[in-house]
C-alpha atoms as one frame of an Amber mdcrd trajectory, in Angstrom:
protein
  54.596  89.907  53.519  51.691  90.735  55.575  49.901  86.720  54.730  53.054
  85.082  55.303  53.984  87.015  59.156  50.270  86.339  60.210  51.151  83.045
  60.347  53.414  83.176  63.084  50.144  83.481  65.363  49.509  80.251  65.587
  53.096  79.843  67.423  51.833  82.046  70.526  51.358  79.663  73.496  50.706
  83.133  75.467  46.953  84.840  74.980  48.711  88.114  76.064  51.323  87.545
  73.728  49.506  86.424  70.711  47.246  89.459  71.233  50.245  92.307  71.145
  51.302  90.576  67.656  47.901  90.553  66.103  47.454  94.165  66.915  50.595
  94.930  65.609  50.067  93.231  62.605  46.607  94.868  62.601  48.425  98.276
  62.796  50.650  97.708  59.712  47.341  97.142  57.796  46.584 100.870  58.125
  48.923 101.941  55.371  48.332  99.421  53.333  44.940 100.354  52.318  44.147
  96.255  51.395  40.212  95.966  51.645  40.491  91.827  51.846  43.014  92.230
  54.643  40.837  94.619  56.208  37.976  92.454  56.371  40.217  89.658  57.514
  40.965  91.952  60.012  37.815  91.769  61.724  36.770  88.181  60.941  40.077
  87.401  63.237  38.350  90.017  65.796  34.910  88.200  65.898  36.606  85.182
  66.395  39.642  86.101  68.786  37.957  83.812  71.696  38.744  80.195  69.606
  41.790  81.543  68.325  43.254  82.846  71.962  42.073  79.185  72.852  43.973
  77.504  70.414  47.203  79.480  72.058  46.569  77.101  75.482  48.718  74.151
  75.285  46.394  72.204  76.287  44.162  73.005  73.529  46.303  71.885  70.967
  46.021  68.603  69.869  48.298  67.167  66.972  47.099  66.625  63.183  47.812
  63.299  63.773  44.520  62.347  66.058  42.310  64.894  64.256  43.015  63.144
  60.529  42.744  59.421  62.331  39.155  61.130  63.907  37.889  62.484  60.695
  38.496  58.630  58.573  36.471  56.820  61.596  34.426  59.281  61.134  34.371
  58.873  57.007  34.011  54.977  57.742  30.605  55.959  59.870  29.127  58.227
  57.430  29.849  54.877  54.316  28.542  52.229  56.862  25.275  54.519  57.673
  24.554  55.293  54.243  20.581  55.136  53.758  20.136  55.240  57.524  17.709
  58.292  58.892  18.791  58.561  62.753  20.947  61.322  63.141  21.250  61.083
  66.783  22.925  57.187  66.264  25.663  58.556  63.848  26.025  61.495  67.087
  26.996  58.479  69.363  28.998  56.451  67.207  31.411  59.041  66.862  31.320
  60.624  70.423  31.851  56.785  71.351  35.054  56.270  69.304  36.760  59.356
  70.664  36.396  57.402  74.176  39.349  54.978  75.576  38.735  51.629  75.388
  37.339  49.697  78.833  39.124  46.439  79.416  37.582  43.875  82.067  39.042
  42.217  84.708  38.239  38.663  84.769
């Protein structure tokens, strides 16, 4: 029960909000006496500033555009293969995240 209600974090377009609910959910973990959950506990601590970012609408970007940016990305990494400079491969994929310039002629 405890997994499945954390879940409902990720709902919380309010910092505040999102906030009460983990500490509450913290709270019910002091009965429990679950070592893993405690632990998960405070990796969700150490990392509250990304998560309470990801409750800001405008942080949240579909699954969509993040699994279309991960195969350019794929299609990079084949097309470099053998290739040492690091900082090329950097560009390439800062470049296709970019909108396309169209000139005026």
């Amino acid at each position: 029960m405890l997994k499945e209600s954390f879940g409902q974090l990720w709902d919380y377009e309010s910092v505040t909000w999102a906030r009460k609910f983990f500490d509450q959910w913290k709270a019910s973990l002091k009965w429990q006496r679950l070592k893993p959950y405690d632990d998960f506990a405070r990796l969700i601590e150490a990392h509250w500033d990304g998560i309470a970012a990801h409750c800001k609408p405008e942080n949240k970007i579909s699954l969509d555009y993040v699994e279309g940016l991960n195969n350019k990305i794929r299609v990079f990494q084949r097309r470099a293969y053998g290739l040492k400079d690091q900082e090329y491969f950097k560009l390439k994929v800062l470049t296709c995240t970019l909108p396309e310039i169209y000139e005026n002629d």
